[in-house]
N, C-alpha and C positions, 0 to 999 in steps of 0.2 A: 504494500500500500504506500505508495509514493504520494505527497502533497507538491511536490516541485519538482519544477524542471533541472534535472543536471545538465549544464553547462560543461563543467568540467568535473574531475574526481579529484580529490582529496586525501592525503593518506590519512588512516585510519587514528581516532581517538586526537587529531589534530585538532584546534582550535573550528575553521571552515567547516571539515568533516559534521563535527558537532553542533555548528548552528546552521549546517545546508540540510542536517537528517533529525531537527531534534525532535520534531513531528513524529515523526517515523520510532525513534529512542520509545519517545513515552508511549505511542501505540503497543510497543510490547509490548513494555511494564505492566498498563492496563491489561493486556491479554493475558499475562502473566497472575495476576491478581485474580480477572475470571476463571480460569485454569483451576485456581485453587477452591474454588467450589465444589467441584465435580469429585474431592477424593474427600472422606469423612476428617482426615487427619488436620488437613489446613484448611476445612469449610470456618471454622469459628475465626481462626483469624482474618479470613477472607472476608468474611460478613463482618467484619470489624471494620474493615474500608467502607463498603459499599452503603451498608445500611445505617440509618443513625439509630446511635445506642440510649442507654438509657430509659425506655418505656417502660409504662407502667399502664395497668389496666383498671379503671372505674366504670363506676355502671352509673348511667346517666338516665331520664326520662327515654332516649333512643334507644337503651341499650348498653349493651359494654361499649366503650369506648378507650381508647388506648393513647396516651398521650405520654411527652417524653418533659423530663428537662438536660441542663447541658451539664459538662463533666469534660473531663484532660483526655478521654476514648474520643471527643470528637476530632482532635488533632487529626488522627486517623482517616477519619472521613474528609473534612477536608482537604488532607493532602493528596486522597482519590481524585475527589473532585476539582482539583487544581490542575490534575494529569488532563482531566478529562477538557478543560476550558483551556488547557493549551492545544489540544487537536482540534476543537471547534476553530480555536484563534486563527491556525494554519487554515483550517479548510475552507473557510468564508476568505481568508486572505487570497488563497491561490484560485478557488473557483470562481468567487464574485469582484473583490477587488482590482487584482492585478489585471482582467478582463476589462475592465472597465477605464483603468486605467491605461494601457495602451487603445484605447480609441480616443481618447480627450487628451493626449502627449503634452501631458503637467512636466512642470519643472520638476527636478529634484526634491526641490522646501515645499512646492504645492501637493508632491506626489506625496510627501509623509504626513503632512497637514491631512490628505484626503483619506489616507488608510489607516490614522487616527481616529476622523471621526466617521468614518465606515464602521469601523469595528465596536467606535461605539453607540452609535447608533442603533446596531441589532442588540446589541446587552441593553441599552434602555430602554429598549421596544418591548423586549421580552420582559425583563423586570416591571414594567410599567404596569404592562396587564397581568400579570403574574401577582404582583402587590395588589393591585383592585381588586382580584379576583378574593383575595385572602382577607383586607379590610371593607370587604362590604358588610358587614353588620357592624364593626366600626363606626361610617359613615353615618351611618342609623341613628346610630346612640352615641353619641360622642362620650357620653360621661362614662362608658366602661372602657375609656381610654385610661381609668385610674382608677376606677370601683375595684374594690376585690383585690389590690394590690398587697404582697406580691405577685406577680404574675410567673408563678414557677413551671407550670406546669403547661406544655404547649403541644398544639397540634400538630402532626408529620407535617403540613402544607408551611408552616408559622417554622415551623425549624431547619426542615429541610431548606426553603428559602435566606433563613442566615447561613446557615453552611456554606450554600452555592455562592451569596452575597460576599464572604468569604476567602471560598474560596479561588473567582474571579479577580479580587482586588491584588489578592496573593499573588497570583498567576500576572501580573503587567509587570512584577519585581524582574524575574527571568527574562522577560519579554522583552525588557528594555536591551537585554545584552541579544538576547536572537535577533532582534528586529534591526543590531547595528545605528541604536538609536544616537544621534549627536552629542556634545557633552556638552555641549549649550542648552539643548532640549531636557536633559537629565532632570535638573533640580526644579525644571517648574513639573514635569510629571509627578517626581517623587513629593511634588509638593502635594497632588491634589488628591494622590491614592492614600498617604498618609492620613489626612483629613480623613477619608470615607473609611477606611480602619479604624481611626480612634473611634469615629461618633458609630459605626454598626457592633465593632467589640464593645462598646462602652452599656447601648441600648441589649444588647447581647447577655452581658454576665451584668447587670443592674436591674435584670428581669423589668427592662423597660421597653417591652419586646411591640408591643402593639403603639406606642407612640413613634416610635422606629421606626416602625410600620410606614405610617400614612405620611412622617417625612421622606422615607425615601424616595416614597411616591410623587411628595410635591417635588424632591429634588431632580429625579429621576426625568420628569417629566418637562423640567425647564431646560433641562443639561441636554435633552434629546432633542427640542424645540434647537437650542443653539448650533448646536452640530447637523441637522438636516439643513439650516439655515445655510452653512459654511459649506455644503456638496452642492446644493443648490448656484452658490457663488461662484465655485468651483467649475461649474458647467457653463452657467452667461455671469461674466462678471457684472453685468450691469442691475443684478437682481439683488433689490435692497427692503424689498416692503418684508419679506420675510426675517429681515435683523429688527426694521421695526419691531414687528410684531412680538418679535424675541425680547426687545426690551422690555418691554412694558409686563409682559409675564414674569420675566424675571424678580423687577421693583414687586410686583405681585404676590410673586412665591417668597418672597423675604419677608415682606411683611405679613403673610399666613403664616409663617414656620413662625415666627417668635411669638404671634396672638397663641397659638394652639400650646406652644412650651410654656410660655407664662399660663396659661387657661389651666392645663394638664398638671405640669411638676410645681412650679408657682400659686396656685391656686385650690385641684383638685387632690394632690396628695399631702399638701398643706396641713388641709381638714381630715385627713386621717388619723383614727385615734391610735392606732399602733406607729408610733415614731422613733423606735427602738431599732439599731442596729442587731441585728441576730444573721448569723454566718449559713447556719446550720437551716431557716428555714426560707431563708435568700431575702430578707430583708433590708433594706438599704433606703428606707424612708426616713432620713434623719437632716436636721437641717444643712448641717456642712455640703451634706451629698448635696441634697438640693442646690445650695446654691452656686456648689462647682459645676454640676450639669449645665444652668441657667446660664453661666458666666461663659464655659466652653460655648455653649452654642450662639448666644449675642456676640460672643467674640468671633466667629465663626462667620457668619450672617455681616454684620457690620462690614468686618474685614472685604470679604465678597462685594459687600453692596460701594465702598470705598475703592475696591478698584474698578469697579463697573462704570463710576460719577468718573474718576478719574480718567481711563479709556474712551468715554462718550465725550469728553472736555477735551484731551487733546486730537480725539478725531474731529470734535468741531474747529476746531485751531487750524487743524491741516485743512480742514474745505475752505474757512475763511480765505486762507492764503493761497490756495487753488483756483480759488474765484476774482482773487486778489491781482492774480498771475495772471491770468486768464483775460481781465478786461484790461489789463496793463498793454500784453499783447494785441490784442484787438484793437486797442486803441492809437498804438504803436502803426498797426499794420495801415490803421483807416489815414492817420496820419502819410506815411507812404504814399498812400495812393492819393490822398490830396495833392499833395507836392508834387508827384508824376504829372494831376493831369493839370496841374498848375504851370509846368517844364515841358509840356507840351504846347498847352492853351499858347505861351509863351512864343513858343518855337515856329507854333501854326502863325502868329502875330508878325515875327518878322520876315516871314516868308510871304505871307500876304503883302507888307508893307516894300518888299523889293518888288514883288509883283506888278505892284500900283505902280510905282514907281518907272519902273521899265516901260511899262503899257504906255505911261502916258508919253515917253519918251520916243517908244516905238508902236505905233497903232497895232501895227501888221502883226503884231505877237501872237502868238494863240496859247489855249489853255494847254497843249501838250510840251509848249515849252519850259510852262514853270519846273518840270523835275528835271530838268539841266543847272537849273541856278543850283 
């Protein structure tokens, strides 16, 4: 199962080798992994990848019901499912991307810019409705965004999805070295994956699992809006109503995410009467926590919305001065051609005035003479 083209070969365990076949590397592994299901000896450890650990079985008005919380065996799974989001990563790269990018012959800086926001693109697409689909009775009820806190206890749909959340952000650490990414590009990536680990581990083991939720959903869904934006640009540069429109959602989802964190943690776990740290039954409603959470995420938000003002301020600077340019030029050029037909009018004047002159001198002149003078 090959995801790329070989160009050339490579000797083995080399540097190249390693990042022309890493696709191919982890497809093993994973195969490797399934392998071990099929013999009674390594099925438990095998299932210690694949499946999330930890469940437990309640009986509810529906029924039994089976839910988990988290634990140090998830590592495990996520580092499955990291294998597994770098072969998607490859395969959407070489089937859809790089197609697409040889018919539209981007530059080099446009060509990573595009397979950037390609790739994220389908992760926020998919996250997007994947999150909806999990917080609709959320939506419903907003106040069991905090009722009943802690929230230890989670559904496969609710856990499985941090895992993958997970272990996707995990998965762009490697990537940066497969992808041959610049070392100018480095520190604003590491910048923004960092960000979405601290705040989904944080919502993660703080059993703040459903407010989590429905931000990454507004984040998800701004971050996807900007990036469709940037391929769109990509294809006709002249297409700008889609960054509009990115704006103004943006300013929008900022200020949803801190009404709902002040509402929720500020607010709605506030009023809870258990305010007690306890380890053991994953409690963490205490005021410090709180108001570290609060302060991470205004700080978080702020920061965002601060260079967002800032970027829309010095691109209005650059049009002013484009426009600045621009009627300078034109003014320059109109000027020009004043003065030509002024150096003409001119030229026609004294060519007439030898004319006149001649004729009256010599009658017998005719008008095919004057282009002798």
């Amino acid at each position: 199962m090959a995801f790329r083209r070989r160009n050339k070969s490579y000797p083995f365990f080399s540097q190249e080798f390693l990042i022309q076949n890493h696709a191919d590397i982890v497809f093993s592994l994973v195969i490797f992994v399934l392998i071990g299901l099929m013999f009674e000896t390594t099925a438990k450890t095998a299932i210690l990848f694949i499946q999330p650990q930890y469940n437990i079985s309640t009986m509810s008005a529906d029924g039994e019901v089976t839910l988990y919380h988290y634990g140090w065996k998830d590592c495990a799974t996520v580092l499955f499912y990291l294998c597994i989001t770098i072969i998607l990563h490859a395969v959407v790269q070489e089937y859809v991307l790089d197609k697409v990018n040889r018919r539209l012959h981007l530059s080099k800086s446009k060509n990573t810019k595009f397979n950037e926001s390609g790739q994220l693109c389908v992760f926020y697409l998919v996250s997007s409705l994947w999150s909806l689909y999990v917080i609709e009775g959320y939506i419903l009820h907003p106040s069991s965004l905090w009722e009943n806190y802690p929230h230890v206890h989670l559904r496969f749909q609710v856990k499985f999805f941090y895992l993958t959340q997970l272990a996707y952000w995990f998965h762009t650490l490697p990537e940066l070295y497969f992808q041959k990414v610049r070392k100018e590009e480095i520190p604003r990536q590491l910048q923004y994956v960092s960000l979405y680990l601290l705040h989904i581990l944080a919502a993660y083991l703080l059993n703040l699992t459903r407010v989590g939720l429905v931000l990454l959903f507004l984040q998800y869904l701004s971050e996807m809006g900007f990036h469709l934006s940037r391929l769109f640009h990509f294809v006709d540069e002249n297409q700008h109503k889609m960054f509009e429109m990115w704006s103004v959602g943006f300013v929008l989802t900022r200020m949803i995410t801190l009404t709902l964190m002040f509402l929720a943690v500020g607010f709605g776990l506030a009023r809870s009467e258990n305010q007690m740290l306890d380890l053991e039954t994953g409690n963490f409603n205490t005021l410090s926590i709180r108001l570290l959470v609060l302060f991470v995420v205004c700080f978080t938000q702020s920061w965002l919305l601060w260079k967002f003002f800032r970027f829309q301020l010095s691109r209005t600077r650059e049009l002013r001065l484009e426009q600045a340019a621009r009627k300078r030029a034109a003014a320059k050029q109109q000027m020009q051609r004043t003065l030509k037909r002024d150096s003409e009018g001119e030229k026609l004047n004294k060519i007439s005035c030898v004319y006149t002159s001649n004729k009256s001198k010599h009658p017998s002149m005719g008008n095919e003479d004057l282009f002798s003078l």
